[in-house]
Phi, psi and omega in degrees: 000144186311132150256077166292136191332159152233017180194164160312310193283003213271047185352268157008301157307303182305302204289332182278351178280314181286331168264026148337265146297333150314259146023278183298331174275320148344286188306315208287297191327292189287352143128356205297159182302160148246013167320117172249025158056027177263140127298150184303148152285131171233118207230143175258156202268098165261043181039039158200055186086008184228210188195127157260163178276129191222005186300297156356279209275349171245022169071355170319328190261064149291134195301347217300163141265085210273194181208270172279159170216146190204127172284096177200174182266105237255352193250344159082019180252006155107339182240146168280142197239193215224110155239149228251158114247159186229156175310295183284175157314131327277127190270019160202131188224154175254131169236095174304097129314106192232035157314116222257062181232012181285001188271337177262027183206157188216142177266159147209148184245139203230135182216115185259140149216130183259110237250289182279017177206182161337148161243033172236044143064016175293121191116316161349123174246095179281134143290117146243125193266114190249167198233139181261127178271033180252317195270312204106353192273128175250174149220205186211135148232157194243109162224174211227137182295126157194133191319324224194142181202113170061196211284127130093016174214171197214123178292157169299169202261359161308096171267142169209120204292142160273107178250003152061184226276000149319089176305318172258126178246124195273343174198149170221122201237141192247118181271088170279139190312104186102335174266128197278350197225118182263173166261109184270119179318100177326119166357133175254173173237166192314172132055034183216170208226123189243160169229115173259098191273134169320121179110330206260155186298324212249135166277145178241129180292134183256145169280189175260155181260151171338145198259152180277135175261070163279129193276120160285152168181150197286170195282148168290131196241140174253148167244141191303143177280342187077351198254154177228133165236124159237113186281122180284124161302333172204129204268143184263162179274150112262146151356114174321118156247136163249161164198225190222137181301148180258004158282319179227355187066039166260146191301138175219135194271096173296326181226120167250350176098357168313156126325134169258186167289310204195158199276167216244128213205139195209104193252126179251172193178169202191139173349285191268047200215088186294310203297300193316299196279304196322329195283302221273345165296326203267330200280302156335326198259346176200047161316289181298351178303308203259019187319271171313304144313353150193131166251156150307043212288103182292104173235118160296128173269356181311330176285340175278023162268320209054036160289111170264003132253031162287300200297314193303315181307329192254031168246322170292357155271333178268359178273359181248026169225053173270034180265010180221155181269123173269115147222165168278151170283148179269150186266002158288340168281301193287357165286296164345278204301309160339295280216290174306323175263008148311302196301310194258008177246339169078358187226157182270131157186191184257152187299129187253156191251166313335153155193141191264109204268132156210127191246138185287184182304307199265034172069008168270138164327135191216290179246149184230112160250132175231144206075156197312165154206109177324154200287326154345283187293344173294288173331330202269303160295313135023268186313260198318298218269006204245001179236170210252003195272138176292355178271006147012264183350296171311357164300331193268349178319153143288319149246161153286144161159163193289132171308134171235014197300313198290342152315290171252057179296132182289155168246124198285359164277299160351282179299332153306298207295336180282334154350289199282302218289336195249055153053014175284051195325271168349287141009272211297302185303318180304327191291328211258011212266350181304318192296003156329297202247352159291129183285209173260331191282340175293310170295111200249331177198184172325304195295341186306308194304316174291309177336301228266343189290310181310312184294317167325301191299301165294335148266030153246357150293291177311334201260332174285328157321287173308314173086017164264060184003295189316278198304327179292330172326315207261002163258335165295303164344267218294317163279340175301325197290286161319329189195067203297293193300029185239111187287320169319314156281332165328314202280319233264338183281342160328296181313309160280006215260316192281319173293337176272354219025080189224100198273327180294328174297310199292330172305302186293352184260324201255008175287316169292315188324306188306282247261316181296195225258159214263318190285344219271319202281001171106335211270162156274124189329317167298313179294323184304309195308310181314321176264021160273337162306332196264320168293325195244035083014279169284021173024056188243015195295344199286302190285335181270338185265318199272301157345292194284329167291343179269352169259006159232015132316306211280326172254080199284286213257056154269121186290318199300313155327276151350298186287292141002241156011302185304295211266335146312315166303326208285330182305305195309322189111007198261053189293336196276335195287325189298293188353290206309279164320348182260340177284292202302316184278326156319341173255357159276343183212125169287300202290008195265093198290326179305320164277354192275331186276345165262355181275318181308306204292338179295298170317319177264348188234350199264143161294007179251142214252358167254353173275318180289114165220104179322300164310301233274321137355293200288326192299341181291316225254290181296007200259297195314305221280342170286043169226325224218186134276166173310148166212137183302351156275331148299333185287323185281328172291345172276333182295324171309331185277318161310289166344279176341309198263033209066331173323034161341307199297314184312308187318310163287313160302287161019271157328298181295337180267002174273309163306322168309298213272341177249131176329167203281329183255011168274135198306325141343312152336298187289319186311308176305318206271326185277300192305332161269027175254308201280352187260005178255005164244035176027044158278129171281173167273137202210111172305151192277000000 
């Protein structure tokens, strides 16, 4: 059964709920039913608190998958009768009620129109009370007006009371939707059809209407062909396919995503795959018709069986086609192709042969065949894919009937995101790069402006994702544009800005940050921290230590801040300043070993004989390594502290297990390698 969340807070819930729809998408992928292969059910009320199973005995138990259902009287003969929808064949089906006790049994059918409420009376409640004049015995049945009944369907706005050998009807009272009083009707008679208006006393009788004649009679059955033709609605980029020529086995590119002279068709096929050579006989045979107008490419899945007589039959086949490029497929090509027809069919399954590929001139996915495809439907496609009108597309239509896209234009942020959710990366970035090129005359109003801003924002996730320079560039650009004072995009365009090695563009956007008033700019502590980092990137530590001191004004007990702050002095040579801070944050956080470990090294190595303290230095450095594991920057501040205290043996011993622990290509090495040279010259370490 479904779990939907049940809080905010319901993590938990959340996560069995999303795996969930995995679970589900997964069954979809691999081809599963949602068919649990049950019949249908039908159950009668038998009015005294229980139910029989009557589907049998009322013909109910069809096999169909089924879905909707809507309930009426659809033949006007007083018993309801039943229309079916099914997922599957038949995807509507009728269950007449003939039942043969209607002539001993009665009805009245109810039609609300609502004067002071809706006006098809929805919410409406009838009460009636009827009487058998044979027993003497009354009762009351009660039913209710409503839009909607069960998944996806909606009963007739008729009501029809069953009244069984009750004859007489004695009151009929209407709960209208907004009224506090219900209303009562002038007497009805048995076996009749009323149309009942809010306010007025008297019902007015409807006659039964002509009767429909729908003829049963069974379906026309097609038998499936196996061939599939998919026309793409919007033609895709693919994956570099390779293989191997089958004459000689030299690399052959079948598809690089270039342009071509004319579009391109690429039919795999196999030894043993008869409708594959009949295709590839037809293809040989009117090689030259279509010379100028598609080529062809003949590609073997055989090698990838490694049968090596799959492979010799399909070397002996392709020498009797030389009017076509023969090669084998690679199983690195036919894996792509799984993984493309996953993507755009949503199902996992295996490649079925023949099968086709047809790439338009600029090397986009145009057509998909699976099974054979006649020369005709080729030729015909050719022609369409060969043209340039933007009405293409409509080719791909499956039926006829009017475009309604200019109607309901989708918003293109949306439609990214689902992109991006079902990993259609390309997609997505394509839906969102217009919002580019919008001007200010483009926002009409607020919600316009948050729109444009949101798709921005998602393309410069995705496009940071993704590793698309370009696009991320020009969506920070763009956005910066709108809203120059939102310091969080300002540092990311920084940020990329420094990551391109472009120091002056990362200077000049990080410049308002430095140099303005601390309150005027807007930031949050994480940003003040990035751009004092970022200053001193840019070897701006001066401009950059006076940002974080007005941010650890503004935040005395930001540890980040603080630490930050610390390690600008400490860059600066502001070694008694850096101290001060690393102690105020060790003393808002015990635990923060990062300041406790720049505070040692500082304490043991620095030249000022009233900041240098050794003991206090080594007592640091061993405190961090009972907490944390060894890492080769603790171990080098501690091998420091040993040097410091006279302890050389230690000092090396240290060292030598830090250099073990650090990689061969690391910038580190050398640092490490001059310093245990100098504690094996019985020295301490001393900052320059």
């Amino acid at each position: 059964m479904s779990q939907s969340p049940v809080s905010d807070s319901a993590t938990g819930n959340t996560d069995n709920y999303l795996a969930g729809w995995n679970q589900l998408a997964d069954l979809i992928r691999d081809g599963a039913s949602f068919s649990g292969r049950e019949e249908n059910c039908c159950f009668l009320n038998l009015q005294n608190g229980q139910f029989a199973d009557t589907s049998s005995a009322w013909q109910w138990n069809l096999p169909d998958d089924g879905r909707g259902l809507a309930v009426v009287d659809w033949d006007q003969d007083g018993d309801i009768d039943v229309w079916l929808a099914n997922r599957t064949g038949p995807q509507i089906r009728l269950l007449r009620n003939e039942s043969n006790s209607l002539n001993s049994h009665h009805f009245v059918a109810l039609r609300l129109q609502g004067v002071r409420c809706n006006r098809d009376a929805i919410g409406a409640k009838v009460t009636i009370r009827i009487r058998s004049s044979a027993s003497g015995r009354e009762r009351r049945i009660t039913k209710a007006v409503r839009a909607g009944e069960g998944f996806l369907s909606q009963n007739s706005k008729w009501l029809t009371f069953g009244l069984g050998d009750y004859d007489t009807i004695v009151s009929v009272q209407i709960a209208w939707p907004g009224d506090s009083k219900p209303q009562t009707i002038a007497p009805l008679i048995v076996d009749q059809r009323y149309v009942v208006t809010q306010d007025q006393a008297a019902a007015r009788t409807v006659a039964v209407r002509s009767e429909l004649n729908l003829v049963a009679k069974a379906l026309p059955v097609s038998m499936p062909s196996g061939a599939v033709r998919t026309m793409l609605s919007r033609r895709r980029s693919v994956p570099r396919l390779t293989g191997q020529a089958i004459s000689d086995e030299s690399p052959v590119i079948l598809h690089d995503g270039k342009p071509t002279q004319r579009p391109r068709l690429i039919s795999f096929w196999a030894s043993w795959c008869a409708p594959c050579l009949s295709e590839l006989t037809m293809w040989q045979a009117n090689a030259e018709r279509w010379e100028n107008q598609v080529e062809v490419a003949a590609v073997s899945v055989d090698a990838v069986s490694g049968e090596s007589d799959n492979q010799q039959a399909a070397r002996t086949m392709a020498a009797s086609l030389p009017n076509l490029s023969c090669s084998f497929a690679s199983p690195e090509t036919l894996a792509a192709v799984g993984q493309l027809l996953e993507q755009i069919y949503y199902r996992r399954q295996d490649l079925p042969l023949p099968f086709s590929l047809l790439f338009d001139a600029d090397g986009q996915l145009a057509v998909i065949y699976k099974g054979p495809v006649s020369l005709e439907q080729l030729e015909q496609d050719v022609r369409t894919v060969s043209t340039s009108s933007p009405d293409a597309y409509l080719a791909a239509r499956p039926l006829p009937g009017t475009n309604i896209t200019a109607w309901f234009a989708p918003d293109a942020v949306r439609l990214a995101e689902a992109y991006a959710e079902a990993e259609y990366w390309d997609d997505a970035i394509d839906q969102l790069r217009p919002l580019l090129q919008l001007d200010s005359d483009s926002q009409s109003s607020v919600q316009d402006s948050d729109r444009i801003w949101a798709g921005l924002q998602l393309l410069a996730k995705l496009a940071a994702q993704q590793h698309r320079v370009a696009d991320h560039t020009a969506s920070l650009e763009r956005m910066l544009q709108l809203r120059p004072d939102d310091a969080a995009v300002r540092l990311d365009r920084i940020e990329l800005a420094l990551v391109g090695k472009d120091p002056s563009t990362a200077w000049r956007l990080l410049r308002p940050l430095l140099d303005s008033p601390f309150e005027s700019v807007g930031m949050t502590t994480d940003q003040a921290i990035r751009a004092g980092q970022y200053g001193a990137h840019l070897n701006r530590t001066t401009t950059a230590i006076r940002l974080l001191e007005a941010a650890v004004k503004k935040w005395p007990q930001s540890t980040d801040a603080r630490f930050h702050l610390a390690t600008l002095y400490q860059i600066d040579h502001q070694y008694s300043a850096a101290v001060t801070q690393y102690r105020l944050v060790l003393d808002r956080d015990a635990d923060r070993t990062d300041a406790a470990n720049n505070l040692a090294w500082l304490l043991c190595t620095t030249n000022d004989d009233e900041l240098r303290n050794p003991p206090e230095a080594l007592q640091l450095a061993q405190a961090i390594l009972q907490t944390v594991d060894a890492s080769p920057s603790y171990l080098d501040t501690l091998a420091a502290a040993f040097a410091a205290n006279g302890q050389f043996e230690q000092a090396v011993t240290t060292l030598e297990r830090a250099i073990e622990l650090t990689g061969s290509d690391s910038p580190m090495i050398e640092k490490l390698t001059n310093r245990i040279d100098v504690y094996r010259r019985r020295q301490p370490w001393r900052q320059d």
